[in-house]
N, C-alpha and C positions, 0 to 999 in steps of 0.2 A: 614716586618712591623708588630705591632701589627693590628691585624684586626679582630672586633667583626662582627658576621652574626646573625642578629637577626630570626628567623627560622631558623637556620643550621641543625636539623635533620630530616627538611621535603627532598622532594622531591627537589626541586630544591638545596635547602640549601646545602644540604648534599654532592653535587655534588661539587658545591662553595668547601665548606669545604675540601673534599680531595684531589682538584686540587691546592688550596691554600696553605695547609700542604703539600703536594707533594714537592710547589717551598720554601719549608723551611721560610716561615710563620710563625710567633706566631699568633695562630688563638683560638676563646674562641668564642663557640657557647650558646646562648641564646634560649631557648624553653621551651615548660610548662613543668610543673614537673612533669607529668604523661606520658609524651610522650616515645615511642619507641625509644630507640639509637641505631635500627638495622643498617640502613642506615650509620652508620659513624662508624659500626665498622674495616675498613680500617683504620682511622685515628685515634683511640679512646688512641692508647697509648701517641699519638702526640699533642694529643688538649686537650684544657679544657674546660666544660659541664657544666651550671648554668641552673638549672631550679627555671623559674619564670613565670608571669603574665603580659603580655603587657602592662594592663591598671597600675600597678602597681610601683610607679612612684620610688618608693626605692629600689625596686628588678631594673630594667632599670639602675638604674643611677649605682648601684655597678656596674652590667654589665660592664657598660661604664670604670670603674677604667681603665686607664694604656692604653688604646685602640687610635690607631691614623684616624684609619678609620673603619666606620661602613658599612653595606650591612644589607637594610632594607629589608624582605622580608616578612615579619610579614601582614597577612590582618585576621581578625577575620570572614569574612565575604565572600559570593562567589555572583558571578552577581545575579542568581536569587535570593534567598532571599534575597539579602538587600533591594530591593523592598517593600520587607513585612514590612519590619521595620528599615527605614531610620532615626530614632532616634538613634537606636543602632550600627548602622555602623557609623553614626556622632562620639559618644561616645565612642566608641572603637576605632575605626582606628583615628578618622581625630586627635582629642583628648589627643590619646597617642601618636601621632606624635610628637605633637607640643610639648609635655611634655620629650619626646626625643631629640627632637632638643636644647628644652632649657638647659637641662642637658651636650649635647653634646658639648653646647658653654662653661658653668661653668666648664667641665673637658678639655680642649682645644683639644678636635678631632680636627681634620683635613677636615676630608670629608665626607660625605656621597652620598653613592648609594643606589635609590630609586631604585625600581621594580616596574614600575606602568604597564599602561596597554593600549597597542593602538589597543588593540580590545574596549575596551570601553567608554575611555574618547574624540573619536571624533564624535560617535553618527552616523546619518547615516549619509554615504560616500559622499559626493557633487563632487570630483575625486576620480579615481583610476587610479596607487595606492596609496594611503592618505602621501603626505607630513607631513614631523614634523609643518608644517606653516598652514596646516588647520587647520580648525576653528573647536575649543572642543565644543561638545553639546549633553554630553551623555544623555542617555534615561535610565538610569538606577543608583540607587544611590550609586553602585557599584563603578562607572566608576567618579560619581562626587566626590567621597571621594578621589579618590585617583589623582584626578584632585588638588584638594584642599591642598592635602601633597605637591604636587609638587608647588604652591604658595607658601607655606609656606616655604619652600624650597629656593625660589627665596627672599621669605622676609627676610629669615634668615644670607641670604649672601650678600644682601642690608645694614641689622644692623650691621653683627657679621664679617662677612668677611668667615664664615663658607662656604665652595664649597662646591659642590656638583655636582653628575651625575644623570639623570634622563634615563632610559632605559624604551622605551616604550615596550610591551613585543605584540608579536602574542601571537600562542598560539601551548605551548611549551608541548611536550610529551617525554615519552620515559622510561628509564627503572627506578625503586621505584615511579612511579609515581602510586597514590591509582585507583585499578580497580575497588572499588564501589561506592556510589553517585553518582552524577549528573555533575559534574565536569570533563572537559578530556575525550573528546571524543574516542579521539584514543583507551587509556587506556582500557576504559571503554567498547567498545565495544569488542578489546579483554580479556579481564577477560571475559565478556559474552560467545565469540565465545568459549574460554578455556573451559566453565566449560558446553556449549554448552547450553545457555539460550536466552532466545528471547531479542532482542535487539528493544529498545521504543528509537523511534526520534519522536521530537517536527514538525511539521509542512510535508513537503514532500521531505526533505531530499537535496533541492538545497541549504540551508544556506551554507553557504561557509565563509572557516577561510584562516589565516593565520598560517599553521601549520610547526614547526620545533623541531628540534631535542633538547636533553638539551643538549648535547654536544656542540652544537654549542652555545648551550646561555654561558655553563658556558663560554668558550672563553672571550664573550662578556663581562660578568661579569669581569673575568678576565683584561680583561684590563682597565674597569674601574676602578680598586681599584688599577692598578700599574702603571698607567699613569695618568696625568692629560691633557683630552682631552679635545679640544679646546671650544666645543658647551655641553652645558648646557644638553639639550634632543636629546636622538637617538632614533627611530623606529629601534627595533631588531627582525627580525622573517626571511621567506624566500623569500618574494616579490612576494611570489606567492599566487592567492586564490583557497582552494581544498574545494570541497563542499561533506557534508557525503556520500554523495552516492559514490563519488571519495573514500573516505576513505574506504568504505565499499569492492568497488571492488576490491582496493588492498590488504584490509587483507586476503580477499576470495585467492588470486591470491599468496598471501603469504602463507598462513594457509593451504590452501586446503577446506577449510571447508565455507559452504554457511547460515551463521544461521539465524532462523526464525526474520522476521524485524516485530514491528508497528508500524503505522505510528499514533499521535496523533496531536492534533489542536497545531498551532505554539504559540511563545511564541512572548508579545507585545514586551520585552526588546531584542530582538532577531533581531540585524543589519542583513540584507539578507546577504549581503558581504561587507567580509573585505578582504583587503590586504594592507600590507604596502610599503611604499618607503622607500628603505633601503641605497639610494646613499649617504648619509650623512655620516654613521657610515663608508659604504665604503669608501668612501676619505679621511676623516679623521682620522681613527684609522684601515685600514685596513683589516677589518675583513667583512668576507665575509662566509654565510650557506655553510656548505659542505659535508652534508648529505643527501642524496635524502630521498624522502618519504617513497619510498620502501624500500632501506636500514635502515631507522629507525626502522621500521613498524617491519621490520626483525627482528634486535635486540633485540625489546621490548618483540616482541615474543617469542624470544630465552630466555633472562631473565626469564619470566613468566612461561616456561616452567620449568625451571630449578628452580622455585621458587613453583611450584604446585598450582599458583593461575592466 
């Protein structure tokens, strides 16, 4: 099929993109214009590269030319600071959604698959592990924006007849994923341990995620863009919750190496723990994590090493 990925040469995208082109896909990746096309160049003789502007509603719609299905992965913003300025996560994400979806119904796509987020759009946890049926009430305008694409989503297949899949996402690491910022724990702590810098956690280290491999996500992606499954939204992660300090001792247990930690005051947008319920995706479309933490953790490292960062 034809299929546009809108971030295809970030980290997860990129991943999308060469398992896509792999199963001989017409695939046309969307990204700023300044960005790095490291990450896809496996695929680079096989795909085609359009660099544009999210909010930009005429660079979007060419995008769109000729495409039957999209994979939205685009967020201009990350949990913490959209706090700072929830006008502009409105603005940019919820905004250039809506102006994607409408272009999507005038070129007649087919589908779209969101990337949203079920580390933040259910706020803190009332069970564990959070069913797709609990109740959204994120704490962060992070997690409400992208709450909001997924209405819009729902309204647009209400109007248009436009489908779509909503993938709630844990939270996905592994290998091109960025080792600096605040973003990506895993990541992030390795690049630290690599380059052998002290590593700053928020709070005292029991937050606890739902961490999983990108392999496993792309799968998931995967079959949402070649199937059409039965239910609207799936929680995708690994059903399990690992807290930093869990993360920490297995990179150590990985790595070899024990690097200097601080600990600083916690953050309010900061759910203690997540973990997702994942039997829905399971039943329905089969797909199940199958990469343990430590074998990722591996991996990443392996990468990173072989990357000098």
């Amino acid at each position: 099929m034809n299929c546009l990925v809108l971030g295809g040469a970030g980290f997860i995208g990129s991943h999308l993109v060469d398992a896509l082109a792999g199963r001989g896909h017409r695939v046309r990746v969307f990204d700023l214009p300044n960005i790095s096309a490291e990450n896809l160049h496996r695929s680079l003789p096989s795909i085609e590269v359009l660099g544009g502007d999210f909010e930009n509603r005429r660079a979007v719609a060419e995008a769109l030319e000729g495409m039957e299905t999209v994979v939205h992965l685009v967020s201009t913003t990350l949990p913490g600071p959209s706090n700072e300025n929830p006008g502009y996560d409105v603005e940019t994400n919820v905004i250039g959604s809506i102006h994607l979806l409408e272009e999507a119904v005038r070129q007649g796509v087919r589908k779209v698959v969101f990337a949203s987020s079920g580390g933040t759009v259910y706020g803190i946890p009332e069970t564990l592990p959070i069913p797709e049926s609990h109740g959204t009430n994120p704490i962060c305008s992070y997690g409400i924006t992208k709450l909001a694409v997924e209405k819009y989503l729902t309204l647009f297949h209400h109007l248009h007849g436009l489908r779509h899949t909503v993938l709630r996402l844990g939270n996905p690491y592994g290998e091109r994923q960025r080792t600096s910022g605040v973003q990506g724990a895993v990541a992030v702590f390795l690049g630290r341990t690599l380059q052998n810098e002290e590593i700053t956690i928020w709070g005292d280290g029991t937050v606890a995620r739902d961490y999983f491999h990108v392999s496993d996500l792309t799968r998931a992606l995967l079959l949402a863009v070649e199937k059409d499954l039965p239910s609207p939204v799936y929680n995708v992660g690994s059903g399990t919750a690992t807290s930093l300090l869990e993360i920490l001792e297995t990179i150590g247990a990985v790595t070899g190496r024990r690097p200097e930690v601080r600990f600083t005051p916690a953050r309010k947008l900061d759910t203690p723990l997540n973990c997702l319920d994942i039997r829905k995706i399971r039943t329905e479309a089969g797909w199940v994590p199958t990469v343990s933490l430590r074998e990722g953790i591996a991996r990443t490292w392996e990468w990173m090493q072989s990357k000098g960062r």
